[in-house]
C-alpha positions in Angstrom: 5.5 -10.8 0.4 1.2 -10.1 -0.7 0.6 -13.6 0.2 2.3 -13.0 3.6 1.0 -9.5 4.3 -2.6 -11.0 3.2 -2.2 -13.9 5.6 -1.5 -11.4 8.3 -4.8 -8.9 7.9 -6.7 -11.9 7.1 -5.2 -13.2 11.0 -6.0 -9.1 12.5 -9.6 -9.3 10.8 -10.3 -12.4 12.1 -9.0 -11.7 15.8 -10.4 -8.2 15.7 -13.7 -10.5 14.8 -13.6 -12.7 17.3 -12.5 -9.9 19.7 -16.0 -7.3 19.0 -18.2 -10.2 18.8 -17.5 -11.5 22.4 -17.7 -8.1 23.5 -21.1 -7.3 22.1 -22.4 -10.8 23.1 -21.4 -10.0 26.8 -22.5 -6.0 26.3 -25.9 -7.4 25.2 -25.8 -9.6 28.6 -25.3 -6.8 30.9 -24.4 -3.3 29.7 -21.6 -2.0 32.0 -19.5 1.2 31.6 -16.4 -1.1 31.0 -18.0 -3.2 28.5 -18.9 0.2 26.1 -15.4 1.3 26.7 -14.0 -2.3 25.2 -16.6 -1.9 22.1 -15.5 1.6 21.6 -11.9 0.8 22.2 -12.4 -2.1 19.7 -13.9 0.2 17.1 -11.4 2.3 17.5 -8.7 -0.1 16.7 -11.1 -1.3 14.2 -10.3 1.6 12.4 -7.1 2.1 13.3 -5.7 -1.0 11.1 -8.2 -0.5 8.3 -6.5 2.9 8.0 -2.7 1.0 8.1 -3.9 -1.2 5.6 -4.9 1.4 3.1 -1.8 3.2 3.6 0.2 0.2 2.9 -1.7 -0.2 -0.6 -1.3 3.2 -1.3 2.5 3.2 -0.4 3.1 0.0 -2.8 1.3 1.7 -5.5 2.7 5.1 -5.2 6.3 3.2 -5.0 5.2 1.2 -7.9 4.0 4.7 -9.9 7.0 6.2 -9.1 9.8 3.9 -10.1 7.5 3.2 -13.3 7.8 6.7 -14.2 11.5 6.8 -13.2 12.2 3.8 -15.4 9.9 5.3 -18.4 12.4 8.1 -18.2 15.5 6.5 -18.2 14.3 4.5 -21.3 13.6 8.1 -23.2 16.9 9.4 -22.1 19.0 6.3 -23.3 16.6 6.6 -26.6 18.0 10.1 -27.2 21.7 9.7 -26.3 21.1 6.9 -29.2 19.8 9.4 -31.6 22.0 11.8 -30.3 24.6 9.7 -31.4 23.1 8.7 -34.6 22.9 12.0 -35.7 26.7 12.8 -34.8 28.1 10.1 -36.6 25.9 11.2 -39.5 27.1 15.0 -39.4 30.9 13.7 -39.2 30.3 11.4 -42.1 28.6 14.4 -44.2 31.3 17.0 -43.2 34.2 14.8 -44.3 
């Protein structure tokens, strides 16, 4: 799944790319109102999937945290019903 998701920001960078730099080359041309509004819209998308990006990361890694520290505690709890039993088997054994 990375290599997949990586694939498809490396395809948004590249159109978003292709996308401000024809708009800027025809801005520099002739500045009309409508080209500005396409370089601001642009930025503003811009940012808009930067932002979705980071989110992404930060989701997987909070997941990732998460189940980590779920798993971590799961391991302690079997550790001490282990122990726990341990130490019940050796109190029966003493009080016979």
């Amino acid at each position: 799944m990375k290599k997949i998701d990586n694939l498809k920001d490396m395809e948004i960078w590249g159109d978003i790319s292709f996308l401000a730099s024809t708009i800027l080359k025809e801005y520099n041309k002739k500045k009309t109102s409508r080209l500005e509004d396409m370089a601001d819209a642009i930025s503003r998308l811009t940012f808009y999937f930067q932002e979705n990006i980071n989110n992404k990361r930060l989701y997987k890694k909070a997941l990732s945290d998460y189940r980590l520290s779920r798993n971590r505690a799961i391991e302690r709890a079997r550790k001490s019903e282990k122990e726990n039993e341990k130490l019940r088997k050796q109190n029966q054994s003493n009080s016979l």
